[in-house]
N, C-alpha and C positions, 0 to 999 in steps of 0.2 A: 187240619190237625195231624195228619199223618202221614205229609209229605216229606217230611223230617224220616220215617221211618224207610221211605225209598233209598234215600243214600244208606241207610246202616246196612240197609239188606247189600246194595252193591258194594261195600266194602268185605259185609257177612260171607256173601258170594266170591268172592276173592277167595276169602280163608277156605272155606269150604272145599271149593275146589281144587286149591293152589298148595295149601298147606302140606299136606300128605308127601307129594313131589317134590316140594323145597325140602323138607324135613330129610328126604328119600338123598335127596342131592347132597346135601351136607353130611349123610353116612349114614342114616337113619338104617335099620334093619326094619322089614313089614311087621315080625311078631312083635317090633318096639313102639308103631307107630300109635297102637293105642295107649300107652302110655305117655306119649307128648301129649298127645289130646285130652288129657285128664285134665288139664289146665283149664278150660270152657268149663266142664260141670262143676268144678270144687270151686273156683271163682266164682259163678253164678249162684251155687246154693249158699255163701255168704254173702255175696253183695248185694241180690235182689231183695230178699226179706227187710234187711237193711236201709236200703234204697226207699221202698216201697212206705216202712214205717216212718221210716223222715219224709219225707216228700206227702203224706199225709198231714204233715202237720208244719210243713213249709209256709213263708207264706213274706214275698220280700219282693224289689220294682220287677225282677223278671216276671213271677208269679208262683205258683204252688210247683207244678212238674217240670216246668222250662229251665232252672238251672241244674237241674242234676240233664237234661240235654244237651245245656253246653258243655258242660265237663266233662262225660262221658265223650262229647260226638268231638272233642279236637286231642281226648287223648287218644281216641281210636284213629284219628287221621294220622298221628305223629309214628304211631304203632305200625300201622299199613305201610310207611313211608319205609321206615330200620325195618318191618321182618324177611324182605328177599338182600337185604344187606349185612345178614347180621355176619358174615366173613368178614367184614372190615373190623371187625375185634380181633383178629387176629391172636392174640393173649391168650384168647379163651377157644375152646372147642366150638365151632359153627354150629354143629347142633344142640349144645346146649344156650346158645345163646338165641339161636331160634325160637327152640322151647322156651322161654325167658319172656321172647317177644310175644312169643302165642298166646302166655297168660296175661300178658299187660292189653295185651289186646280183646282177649277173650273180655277181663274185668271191667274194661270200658265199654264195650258193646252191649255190657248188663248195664249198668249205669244208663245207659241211654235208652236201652229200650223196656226197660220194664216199665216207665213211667207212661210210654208210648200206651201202655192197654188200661191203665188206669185214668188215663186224659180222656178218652172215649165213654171211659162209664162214668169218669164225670160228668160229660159235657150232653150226655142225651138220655132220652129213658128208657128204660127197661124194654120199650117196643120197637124200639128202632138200634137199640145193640147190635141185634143179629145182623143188619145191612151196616151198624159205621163198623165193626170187626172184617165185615166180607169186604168192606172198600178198603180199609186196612189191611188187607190180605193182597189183594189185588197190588196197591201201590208197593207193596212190601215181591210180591212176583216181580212187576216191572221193573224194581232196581236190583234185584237177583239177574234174574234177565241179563241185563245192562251186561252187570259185573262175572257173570260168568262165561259169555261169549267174548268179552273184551282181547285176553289174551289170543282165543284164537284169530281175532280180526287182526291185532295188531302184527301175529303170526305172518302175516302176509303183506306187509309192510316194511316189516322188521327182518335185514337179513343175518343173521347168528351165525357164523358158524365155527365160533367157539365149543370144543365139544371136552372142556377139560372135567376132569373127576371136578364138585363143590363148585361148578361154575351154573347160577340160578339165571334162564333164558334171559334175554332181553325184552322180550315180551312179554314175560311175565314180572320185570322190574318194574318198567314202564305202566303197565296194565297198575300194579299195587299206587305206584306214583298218582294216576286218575283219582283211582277209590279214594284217598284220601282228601283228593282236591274237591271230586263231590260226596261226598258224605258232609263234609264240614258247611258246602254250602247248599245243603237239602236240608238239614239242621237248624242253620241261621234263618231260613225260610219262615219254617213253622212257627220258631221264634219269634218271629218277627211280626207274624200273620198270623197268631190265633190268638184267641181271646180267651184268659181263663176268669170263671166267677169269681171275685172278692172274695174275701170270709163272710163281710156281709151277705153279701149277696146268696153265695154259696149254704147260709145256714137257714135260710127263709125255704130253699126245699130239702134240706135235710135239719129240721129241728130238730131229731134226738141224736145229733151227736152231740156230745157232753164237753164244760173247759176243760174236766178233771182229765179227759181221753186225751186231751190234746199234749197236755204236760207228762204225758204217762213217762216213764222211761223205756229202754229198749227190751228190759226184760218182761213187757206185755206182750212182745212176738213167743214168748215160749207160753205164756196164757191162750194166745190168740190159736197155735198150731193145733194144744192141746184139746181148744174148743171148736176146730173149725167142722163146718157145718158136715151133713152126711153126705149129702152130693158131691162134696169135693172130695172126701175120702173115699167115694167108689169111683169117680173119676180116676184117682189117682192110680188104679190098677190102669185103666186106660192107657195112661201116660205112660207107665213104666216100656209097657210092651212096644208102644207105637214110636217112642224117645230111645230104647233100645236099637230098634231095628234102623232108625234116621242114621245115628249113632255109627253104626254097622258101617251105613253107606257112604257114608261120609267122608268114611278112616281107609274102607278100604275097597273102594269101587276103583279109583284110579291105578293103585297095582293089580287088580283084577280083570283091570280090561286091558293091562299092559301084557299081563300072561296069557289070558285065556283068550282074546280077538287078537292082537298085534304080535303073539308069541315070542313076548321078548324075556330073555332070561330069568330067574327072578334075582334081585339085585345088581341088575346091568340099570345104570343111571347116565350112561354115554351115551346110549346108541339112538338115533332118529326116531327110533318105535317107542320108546320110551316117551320122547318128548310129544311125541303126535297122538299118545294114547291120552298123557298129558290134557294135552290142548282139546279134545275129540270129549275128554269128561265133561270138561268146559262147555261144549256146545250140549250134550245131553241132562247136563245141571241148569243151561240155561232154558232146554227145554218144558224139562219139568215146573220150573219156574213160571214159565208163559202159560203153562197147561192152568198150574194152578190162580193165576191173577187173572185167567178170565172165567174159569172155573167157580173162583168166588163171586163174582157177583151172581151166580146164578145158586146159591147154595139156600140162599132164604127162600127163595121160589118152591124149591126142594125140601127145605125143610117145612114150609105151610102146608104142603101139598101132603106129605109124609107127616116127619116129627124131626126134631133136631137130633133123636137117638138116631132114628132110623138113615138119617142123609149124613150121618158121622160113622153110622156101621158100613153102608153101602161103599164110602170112600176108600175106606181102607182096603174092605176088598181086592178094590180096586190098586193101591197099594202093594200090598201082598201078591198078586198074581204077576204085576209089573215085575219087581224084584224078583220073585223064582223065576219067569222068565227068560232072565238074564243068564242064566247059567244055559239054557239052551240055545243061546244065541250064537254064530260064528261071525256074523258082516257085522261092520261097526254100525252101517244105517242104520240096521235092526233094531238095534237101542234104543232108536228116537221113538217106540215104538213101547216098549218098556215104558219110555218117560211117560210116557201120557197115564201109566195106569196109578204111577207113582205122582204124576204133579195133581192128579183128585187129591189124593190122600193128602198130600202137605198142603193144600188147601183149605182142606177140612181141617187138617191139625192144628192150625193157624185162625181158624176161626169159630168152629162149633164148640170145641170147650171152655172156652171163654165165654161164649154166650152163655152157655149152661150153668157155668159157675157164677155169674154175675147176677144171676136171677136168685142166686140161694147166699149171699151174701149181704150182710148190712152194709149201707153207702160207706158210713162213718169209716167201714174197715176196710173199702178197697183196695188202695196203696198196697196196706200192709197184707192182705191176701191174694192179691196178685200175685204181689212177692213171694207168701209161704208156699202158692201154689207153683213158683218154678222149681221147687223142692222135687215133684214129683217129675220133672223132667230132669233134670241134673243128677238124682240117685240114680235109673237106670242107666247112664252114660255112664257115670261112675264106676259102676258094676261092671258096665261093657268096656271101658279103659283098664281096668286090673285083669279081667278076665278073659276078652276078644282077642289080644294078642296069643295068648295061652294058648286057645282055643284052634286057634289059625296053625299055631306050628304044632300042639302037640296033636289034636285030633284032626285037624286035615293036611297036616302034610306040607303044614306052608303052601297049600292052596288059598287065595284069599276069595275065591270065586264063591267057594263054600260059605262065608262070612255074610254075604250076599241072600244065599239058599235060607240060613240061619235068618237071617232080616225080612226074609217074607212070610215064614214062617209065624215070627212071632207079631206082623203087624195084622195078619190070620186073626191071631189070640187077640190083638185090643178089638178088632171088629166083634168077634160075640161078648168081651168084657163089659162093651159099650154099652150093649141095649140089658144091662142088670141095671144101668147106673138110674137115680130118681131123679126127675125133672119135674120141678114143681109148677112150669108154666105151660104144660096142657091146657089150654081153653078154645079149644078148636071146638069144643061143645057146649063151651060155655061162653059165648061174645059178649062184651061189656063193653061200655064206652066210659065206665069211672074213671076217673083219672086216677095214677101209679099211686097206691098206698102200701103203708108196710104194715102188716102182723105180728106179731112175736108169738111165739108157739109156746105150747106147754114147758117147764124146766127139763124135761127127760128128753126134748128135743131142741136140735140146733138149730132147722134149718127156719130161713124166713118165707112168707109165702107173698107175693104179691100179685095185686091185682091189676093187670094191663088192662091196656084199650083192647079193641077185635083187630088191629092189626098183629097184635103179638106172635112167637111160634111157639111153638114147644122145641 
């Protein structure tokens, strides 16, 4: 079900890592980079909700989630292909035509993967989410992985030495040219290989969801936000802080280990240290990636053993100390060192809230709360794109290293946010073997309560 989800992340990883420095190369200033990157949250908080509600109510030969995969996963390849080329527009400014490719690319990577966490809570129960989200997690590291070490292998392959102003490595053409080749075909995979329920099929274990729900129109997503359950709204403090601080790292670890390890100017985009800090992100991006896909599968073991509050608190942590860290670092190896405390964290981020929220959700509305639920990851970004650049040149000086300090900080704040938040599948003292039924609570309350097997977690 989720091998599809390996290519997005290696395309994902691309961006990630690559974006920042291409953007940098075509003229980008640092305090402007988070404003290119604005393009990922405002895409996402319109298209996933979106997404999420139609594909709920999908239902054609590919199946319910499987075509908003293919659309999404070859507009993100064709995306991958034009953004280290967007110079050959020649007509128009390079970096605005970057920024351009960033949000066409950004919007198709929502397309594709939001349906990714809603095929999961379709396809198992409520007891076994926590481990298909952790194998999700996992294959979702592995193609990170992939795609973020890529350029620096090909680094050594590849001899460049082209060093003009707006000229974007070869290694890093080539590397984008892959992503797109597999992403499209870790997509057609899943496609191809998984099985989704019927309608029939599908409403024999979900009989209360209703025809009328089916036909709703879109303006049930502003009913649906309005009503969503109480766990997802304290979750969402969660999210802000821990989606902020990603945010952070994302936009501006690559000029921060250009300036503060490799001491290269700031807006020197010529010079070897530039491009090696570059490449060197890459291998510390693909670190943390590794940390966290094998991290996950060990995260349900942790959370039985604990609670899912508690092995979601403990990550971040782990998180938060990695990234401050960094700022006392001098040798680049050091990093890889950092990553570890950061690839728990995006581990967990990728897995335990999803488990969490899926338990406090009606079947009927997963699509479409999956969806509302990237809301609370795309408004901190948003926040951190209008305001992170600011922040960077007016209070630190144009140091981006501080941006860093700032993001450990606040993934600090979601770890004790976490353990306020309610999780209604505690049964660690109460074992049952009933099989998964649903409740409906009092009208003064949203959330739903179900009763799992004894394997379940909290």
């Amino acid at each position: 079900m989720s091998f599809g989800f390996l290519g997005i992340q290696f395309g994902f990883a691309l961006q990630n890592g690559n974006a920042s420095r291409i953007l940098q190369t075509f003229g980008a200033d640092v305090e402007h980079l988070s404003l290119f990157w604005l393009a990922a949250p405002i895409t996402g908080m319109i298209v996933q909700p979106l997404i999420g509600h139609y594909s709920d109510r999908t239902w054609n030969k590919l199946g319910r989630r499987k075509p908003y995969f293919l659309a999404g996963g070859i507009l993100s390849g064709v995306a991958l292909l034009f953004m280290p080329n967007a110079a050959l527009l020649s007509f128009l400014p390079p970096v605005m035509v970057g920024a351009g490719v960033l949000m066409i690319m950004d919007a198709s990577f929502n397309v594709a993967m939001e349906p990714f966490r809603a095929l999961v809570a379709d396809n198992l129960p409520d007891s076994q989410r926590s481990s298909g989200f952790s194998i999700q997690t996992c294959l979702i590291g592995l193609g990170a992985v992939a795609g973020s070490i890529l350029p620096w292998v090909l680094a050594h392959f590849i001899n460049d030495t082209n060093t003009a102003q707006g000229h974007v490595s070869n290694n890093v053409i080539y590397s984008f040219y892959i992503g797109g080749i597999v992403l499209i075909a870790c997509l057609l995979w899943t496609i191809f290989k998984t099985k989704e329920y019927p309608p029939e099929q599908y409403a024999k274990f979900h009989p209360e969801e209703e025809v009328a729900e089916q036909k709703a129109g879109i303006g049930v997503i502003l009913k649906d936000f309005a009503a969503m359950p109480r766990t997802m709204r304290q979750l969402g403090l969660v999210q802000f802080f821990s989606w902020f601080a990603l945010f952070s790292m994302w936009v501006f670890t690559s000029p921060a280990v250009a300036e503060h390890i490799y001491h290269v100017a700031p807006g020197d985009t010529t010079s070897a240290g530039f491009k090696q800090a570059g490449d060197w992100v890459g291998i510390c991006f693909g670190v943390y990636n590794g940390i966290s896909a094998i991290y996950a599968l060990c995260l349900p073991a942790i959370a039985r053993a604990t609670s899912r509050k508690i092995a979601h608190a403990f990550s971040l942590v782990a998180g938060g100390i990695g990234l401050l860290s960094i700022f006392f670092i001098h040798d680049k190896n050091m990093l890889i060192v950092s990553m570890f405390g950061i690839g728990l964290a995006w581990g967990s981020i990728l897995a335990m809230p999803y488990a969490i929220l899926s338990s406090s959700i009606p079947a009927k509305k997963m699509g479409v709360y999956m969806g509302i639920f990237n809301f609370f990851i795309t408004f901190p970004q948003i926040i951190n794109g209008f305001f992170g650049g600011w922040i960077v040149k007016t209070i630190f000086g144009g140091h981006a290293i501080y941006a860093l300090v700032l993001a450990g900080i606040f993934m600090l704040c979601a770890a004790v946010s976490v353990l306020y938040v309610q999780d209604n599948k505690d049964i660690r003292f109460t074992p049952s073997i009933a099989p998964i039924t649903t409740k409906q609570t009092s009208d003064n309350e949203e959330d739903n309560i179900f009763v799992a097997d004894s394997h379940d977690i909290n």
